[in-house]
N, C-alpha and C positions, 0 to 999 in steps of 0.2 A: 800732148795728152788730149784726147778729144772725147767726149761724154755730155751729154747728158740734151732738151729740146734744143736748146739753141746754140748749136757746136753747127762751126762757121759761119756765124757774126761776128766781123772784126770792127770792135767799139773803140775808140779813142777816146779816153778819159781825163781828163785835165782837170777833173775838181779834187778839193781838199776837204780837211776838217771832215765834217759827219754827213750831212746832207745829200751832199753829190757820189760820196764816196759809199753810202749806202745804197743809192741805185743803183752801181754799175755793181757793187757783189751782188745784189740778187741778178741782174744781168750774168756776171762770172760764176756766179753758184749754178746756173742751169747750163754752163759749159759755152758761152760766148769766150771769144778771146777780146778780154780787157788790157790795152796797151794803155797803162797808167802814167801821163806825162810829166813829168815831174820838174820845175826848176831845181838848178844847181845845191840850192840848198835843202831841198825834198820838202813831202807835206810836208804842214808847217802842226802834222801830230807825232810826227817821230820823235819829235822829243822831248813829247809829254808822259810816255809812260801810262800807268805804274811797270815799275822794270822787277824781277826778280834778286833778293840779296847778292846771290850770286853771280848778279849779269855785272861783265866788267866791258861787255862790251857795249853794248845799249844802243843798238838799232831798232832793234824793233819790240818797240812798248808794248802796251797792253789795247789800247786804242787803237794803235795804228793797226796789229794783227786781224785784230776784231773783223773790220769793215774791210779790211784790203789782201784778205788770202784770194787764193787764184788768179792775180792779177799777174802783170808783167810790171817791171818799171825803166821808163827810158826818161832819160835826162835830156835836155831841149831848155836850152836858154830861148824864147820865143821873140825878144827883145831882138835877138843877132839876127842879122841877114840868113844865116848860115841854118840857124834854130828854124828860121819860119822856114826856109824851102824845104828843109826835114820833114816838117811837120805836114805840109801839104803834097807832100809824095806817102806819106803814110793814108791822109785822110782821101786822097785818091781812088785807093780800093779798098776804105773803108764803108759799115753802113751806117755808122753813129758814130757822131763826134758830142759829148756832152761837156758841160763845163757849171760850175756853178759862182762867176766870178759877177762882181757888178755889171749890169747894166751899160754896154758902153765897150767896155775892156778890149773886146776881142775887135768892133770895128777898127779902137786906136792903134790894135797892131795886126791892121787890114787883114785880119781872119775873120771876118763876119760869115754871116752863114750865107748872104748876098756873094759874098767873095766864093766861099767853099763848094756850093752848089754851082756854081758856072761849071767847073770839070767834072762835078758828080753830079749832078741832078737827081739822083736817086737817095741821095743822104737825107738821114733823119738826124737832126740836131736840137740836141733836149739842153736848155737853159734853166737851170732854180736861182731862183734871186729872192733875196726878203721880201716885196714888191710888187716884184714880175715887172715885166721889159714893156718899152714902149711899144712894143711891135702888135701886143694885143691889149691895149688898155694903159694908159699916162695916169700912173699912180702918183700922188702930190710930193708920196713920200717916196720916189723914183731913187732916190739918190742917199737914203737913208742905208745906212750898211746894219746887219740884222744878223743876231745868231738864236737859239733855242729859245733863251727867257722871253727876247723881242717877237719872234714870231707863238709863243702860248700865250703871252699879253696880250698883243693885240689882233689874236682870231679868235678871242673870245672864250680858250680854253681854260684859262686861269681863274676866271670871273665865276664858273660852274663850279669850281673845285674847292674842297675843304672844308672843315666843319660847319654846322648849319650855322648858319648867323656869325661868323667868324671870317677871317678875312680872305681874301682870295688865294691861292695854294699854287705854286708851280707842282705839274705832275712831275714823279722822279727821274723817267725813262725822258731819253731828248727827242719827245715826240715832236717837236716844232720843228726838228730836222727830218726824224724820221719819218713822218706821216709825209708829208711832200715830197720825201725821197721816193718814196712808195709809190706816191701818184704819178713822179716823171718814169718811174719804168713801166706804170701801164700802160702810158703817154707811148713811150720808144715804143711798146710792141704793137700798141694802134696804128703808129704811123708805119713802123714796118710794112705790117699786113696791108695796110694801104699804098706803100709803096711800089711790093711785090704786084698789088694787083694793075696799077696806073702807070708805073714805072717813073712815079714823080715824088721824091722825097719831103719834109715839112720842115719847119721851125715848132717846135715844142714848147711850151715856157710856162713851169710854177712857179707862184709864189707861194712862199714860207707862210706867209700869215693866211692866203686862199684854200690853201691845205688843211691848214689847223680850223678855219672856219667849216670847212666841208664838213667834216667830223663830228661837228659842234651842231650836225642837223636840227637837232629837237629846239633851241634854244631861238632857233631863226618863227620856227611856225607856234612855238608858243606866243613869240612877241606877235607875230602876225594874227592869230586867229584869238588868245584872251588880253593882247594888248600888253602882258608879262612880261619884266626883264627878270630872265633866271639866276637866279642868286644859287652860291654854295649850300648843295645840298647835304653836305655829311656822306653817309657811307647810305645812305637811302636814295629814295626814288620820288622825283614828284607825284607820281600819277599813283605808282602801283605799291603794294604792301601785303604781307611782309617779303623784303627787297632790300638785302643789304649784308651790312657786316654785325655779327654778333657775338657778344666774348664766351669764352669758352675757360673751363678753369684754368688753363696754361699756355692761354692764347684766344686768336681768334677766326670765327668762320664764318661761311657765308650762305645766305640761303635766299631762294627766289620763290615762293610758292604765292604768289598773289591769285592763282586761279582757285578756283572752289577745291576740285578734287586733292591740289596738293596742299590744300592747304588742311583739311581734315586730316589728311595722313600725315603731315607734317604735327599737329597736334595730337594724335595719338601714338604715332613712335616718342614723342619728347614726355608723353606721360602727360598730358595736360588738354584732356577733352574739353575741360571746361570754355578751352576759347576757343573752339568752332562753336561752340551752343551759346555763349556771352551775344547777345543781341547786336553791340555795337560791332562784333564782328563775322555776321553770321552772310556776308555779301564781297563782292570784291569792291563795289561803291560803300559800303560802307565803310570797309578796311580801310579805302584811301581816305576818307573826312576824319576817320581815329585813328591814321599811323602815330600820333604822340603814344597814345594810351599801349596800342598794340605796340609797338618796340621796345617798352618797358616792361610789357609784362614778358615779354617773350625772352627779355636780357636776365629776367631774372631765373627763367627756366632753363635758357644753354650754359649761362654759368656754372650750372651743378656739375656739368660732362666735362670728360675734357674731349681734346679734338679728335684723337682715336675713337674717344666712347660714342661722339657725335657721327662718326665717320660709322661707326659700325648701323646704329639706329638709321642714319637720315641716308647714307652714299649709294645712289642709287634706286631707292626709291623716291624723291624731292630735287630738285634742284639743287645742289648741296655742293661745296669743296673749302677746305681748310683754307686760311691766309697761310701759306710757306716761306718761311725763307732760304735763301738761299742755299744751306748747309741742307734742308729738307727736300729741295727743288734734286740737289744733285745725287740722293740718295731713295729717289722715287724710283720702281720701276716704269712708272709712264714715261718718262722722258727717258731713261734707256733704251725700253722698247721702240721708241718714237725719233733716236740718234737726234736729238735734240741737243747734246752736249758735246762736241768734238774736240778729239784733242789733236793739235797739229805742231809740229817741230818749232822751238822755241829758241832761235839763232842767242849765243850767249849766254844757256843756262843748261844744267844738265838735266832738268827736266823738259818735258813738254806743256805747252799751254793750252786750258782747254778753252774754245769760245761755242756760241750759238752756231746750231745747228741748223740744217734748210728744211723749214716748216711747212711748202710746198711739194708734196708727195706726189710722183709721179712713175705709173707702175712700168711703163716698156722706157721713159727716158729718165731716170731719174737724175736730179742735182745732188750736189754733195760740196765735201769742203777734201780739195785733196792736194791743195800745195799753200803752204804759208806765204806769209806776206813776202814780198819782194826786197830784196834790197835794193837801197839806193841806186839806179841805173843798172841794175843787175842784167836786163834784156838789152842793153843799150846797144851796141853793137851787132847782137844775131836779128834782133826788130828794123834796125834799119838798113841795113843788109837784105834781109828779105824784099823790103822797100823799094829796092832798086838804088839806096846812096852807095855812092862809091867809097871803098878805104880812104883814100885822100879826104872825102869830106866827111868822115865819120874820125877821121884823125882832127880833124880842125874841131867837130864837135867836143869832142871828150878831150881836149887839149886846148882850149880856147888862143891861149897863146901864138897856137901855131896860126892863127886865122890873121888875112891879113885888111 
């Protein structure tokens, strides 16, 4: 199946869990071919689920689906003799080899990228570690192993998050994985394009925790410019007002109008001129030195609505949109319109399962989600076949036994 900008990039992927396996689907979502390497015993999310009542056979969770449709899966023990010459007859005529294992791992089983580059020179090889790699900066905590909670602790995302004055909040989504997944695939398509043009491939390398602090911009140039460590701001804004979340009679919404114009209109659709003409709020400098006063009175004004009634008044003209959840998200026609929600064949259950969609819209090539996750070693034999290994060593692979 070939579709979408980047059909015929052959990526080699050996990372697990969420991180690594989040770049390479936005890689596979725009139609690269992702050869997902998998030891014997597969990620180590296959069998975490959540699985269907109905699944008696329980390959492929909810997890694993998510992050890993349109991949391939080939089994490579990398440890055997037998595994590594597989592996670097694949990355051969490969453009990318990514992995997201410690710091270390792939020299100890001489796959370094020093190694993999001698025969390709042209490869771009993207590394995420909690850390990052010695190769650009000797992190003290180098050797520290590091998942979602470790890398929003310490980049600084957790410390910004949660109610004002109240403790520090992990966000719910596993941005400490996903934001630096993000950043190594814009990493891969930089070095690409620079490859294409040099004909000299890179070493790539995130960390988990330099990701999560990217994000965290404002908090860097506040300490630097009023000397401030930003503390949990609640559902507000340090600077700007009114900026946040406000209840609504059967929930809650959200509104941005701290500039003049919207915030007039925002006071006279809600029925309450009086606080564009209230002195303490008649400036956007002023709004900011009385966000207490102004978020009170204004909670006490959206709580009369509920979010329909809010949505009719403010959507559209203001800055304006409901909190949703989930049961509301899949019943929206925005995200219909927007194939945001996909559903794809659900190996062991007689329904299908739906996940996120590719939020990356693009009109002459577009990505999409058009084959489920792989099962275990599912390509294993037609991938390295193509490769050039021979039956005899592709029998000793998927046979170990027979290896001597």
């Amino acid at each position: 199946m070939s579709f979408g900008a980047l059909a015929g990039l052959k990526i080699i992927d050996l990372t697990q869990m969420l991180a690594g396996p989040y770049t390479t689907m936005m890689l596979a979502d725009h139609g690269a071919e992702v050869i997902k390497i998998e030891p014997p015993r597969g990620d180590m999310t296959r069998p975490n689920g959540p699985y269907r009542t109905d699944d008696k056979q329980r390959t492929h969770g909810g997890y694993f689906q998510s992050v890993n449709r349109n991949k391939k899966s080939v089994v490579l023990d990398l440890k055997s003799e037998a595994g590594r010459e597989a592996f670097l007859k694949l990355v051969a005529s490969a453009d990318v080899v990514v992995e997201n294992f410690r710091p270390g791992v792939m020299d100890k089983l001489g796959l370094s990228y020093e190694t993999l580059c001698t025969d390709n020179p042209k490869l771009v090889y993207g590394a995420l570690s909690g850390f990052g790699d010695p190769k650009t900066g000797l992190s003290p905590y180098v050797d520290w192993p590091a998942f979602d909670v470790v890398a929003q602790a310490m980049g600084g995302i957790m410390a910004i998050t949660g109610a004002k004055g109240g403790a520090p909040t992990k966000i719910g989504p596993g941005v400490g994985d996903i934001i630096p997944g993000m950043m190594l695939a814009f990493g891969i398509l930089a070095a690409l394009h620079s490859a294409r043009e040099t004909g000299q491939g890179q070493f790539i390398d995130v960390a988990m925790t330099d990701g999560v602090l990217a994000v965290c911009e404002r908090m860097i140039y506040q300490h630097s410019v009023r000397g401030e460590v930003a503390v949990p701001q609640g559902d507000g804004h340090p600077f700007l007002c009114p900026f946040g979340q406000f209840p609504a009679a059967d929930g809650y919404v959200t509104i941005a109008a701290p500039a003049q114009p919207h915030f007039n209109n925002l006071c006279q659709r809600l029925d309450a001129p009086e606080l564009a003409e209230d002195p303490r709020f008649t400036s956007a400098e002023a709004r900011s030195k009385n966000q207490a006063e102004l978020t009170t009175l204004l909670d006490e004004v959206t709580r009369k609505f509920t979010k329909a009634e809010l949505a009719t008044r403010l959507g559209g003209h203001v800055p304006f949109g409901p909190v949703m959840q989930m049961d509301e998200i899949a019943a929206d026609p925005h995200y219909a319109a927007r194939a945001m929600i996909e559903t794809i064949e659900q190996p062991g259950s007689s329904e299908p399962i739906q996940v996120a969609g590719v939020p990356v819209k693009m009109t002459q090539t577009p990505g999409g989600v058009h084959m489920r996750g792989p099962y275990l070693g599912e390509h294993t034999e037609a991938v390295l076949r193509a490769a050039g290994v021979s039956d005899a060593e592709i029998a000793k692979l998927t046979n170990p036994k027979q290896e001597t």
